[in-house]
C-alpha positions in Angstrom: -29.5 29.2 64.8 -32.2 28.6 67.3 -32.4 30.1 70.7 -33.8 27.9 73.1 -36.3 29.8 76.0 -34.4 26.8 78.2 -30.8 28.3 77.8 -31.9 31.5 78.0 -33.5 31.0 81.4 -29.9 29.3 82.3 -28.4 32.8 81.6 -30.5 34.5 83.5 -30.1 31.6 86.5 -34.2 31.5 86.5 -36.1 28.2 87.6 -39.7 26.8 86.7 -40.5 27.7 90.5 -39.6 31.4 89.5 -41.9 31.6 86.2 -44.2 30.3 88.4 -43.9 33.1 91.5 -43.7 35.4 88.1 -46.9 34.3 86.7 -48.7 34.3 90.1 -48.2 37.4 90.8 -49.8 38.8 87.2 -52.1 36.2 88.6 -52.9 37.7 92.0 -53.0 41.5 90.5 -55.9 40.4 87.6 -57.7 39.0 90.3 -57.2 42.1 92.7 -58.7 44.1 90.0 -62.3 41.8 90.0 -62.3 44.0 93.6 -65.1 46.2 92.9 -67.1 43.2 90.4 -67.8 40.5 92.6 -70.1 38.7 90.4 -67.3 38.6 87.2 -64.9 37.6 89.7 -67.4 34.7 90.8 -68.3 33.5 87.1 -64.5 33.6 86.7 -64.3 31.1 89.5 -67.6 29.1 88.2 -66.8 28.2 84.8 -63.6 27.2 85.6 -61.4 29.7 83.8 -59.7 30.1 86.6 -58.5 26.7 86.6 -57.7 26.7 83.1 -55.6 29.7 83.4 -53.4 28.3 86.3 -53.2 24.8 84.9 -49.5 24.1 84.0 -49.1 28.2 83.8 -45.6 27.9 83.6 -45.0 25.3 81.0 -47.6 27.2 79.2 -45.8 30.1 79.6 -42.4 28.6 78.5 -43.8 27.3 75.4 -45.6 30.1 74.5 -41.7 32.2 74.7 -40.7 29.9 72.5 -43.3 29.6 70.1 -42.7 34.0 69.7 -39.6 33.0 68.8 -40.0 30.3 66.8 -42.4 32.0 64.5 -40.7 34.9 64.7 -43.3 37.0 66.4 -40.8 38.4 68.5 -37.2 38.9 68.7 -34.9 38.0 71.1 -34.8 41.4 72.8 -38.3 41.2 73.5 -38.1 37.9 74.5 -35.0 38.7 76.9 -37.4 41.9 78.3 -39.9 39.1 79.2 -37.2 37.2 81.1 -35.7 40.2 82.7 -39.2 41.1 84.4 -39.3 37.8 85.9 -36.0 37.9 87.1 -37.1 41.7 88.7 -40.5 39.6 90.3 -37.8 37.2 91.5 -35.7 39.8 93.4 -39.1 41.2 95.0 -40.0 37.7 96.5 -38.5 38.2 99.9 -39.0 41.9 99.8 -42.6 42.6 102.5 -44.8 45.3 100.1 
């Protein structure tokens, strides 16, 4: 039997808009780290990789879940780990750092 990443993120009441918050925030703390290398940080921008990596992140992200399990590149465990840090990033939303 397949597992599906879709009913998965039913049991663990996630959304798109929460992969997304999730995947932003890996997002913003790459970026953080271009803090002392301007210039990468700038041909980051300029070639548009940037843009690439945030384009459709989330259904990106989804698929590539599934694909892991698909193939069998990862279990359902590690898949479920993946899930559970969004749901943590989730929780953290509302919380001021």
């Amino acid at each position: 039997m397949f597992v599906k990443i879709s009913e998965m993120m039913q049991e663990y009441d996630l959304e798109i808009d929460d992969v997304r918050w999730y995947l932003a925030c890996q997002q913003a703390d790459l970026l953080l780290g271009y803090r002392d290398d301007k210039r990468e940080l700038i041909r980051l921008i300029w070639s548009g990789a940037l843009e690439g990596a945030l384009y459709d992140m989330e259904e990106r992200f989804i698929g590539e879940l599934q694909s892991w399990l698909d193939r069998g590149t990862r279990d359902e465990v590690q898949v479920r780990g993946v899930l559970r840090e969004v749901v943590s990033c989730r929780e953290k939303r509302y919380i001021a750092e």
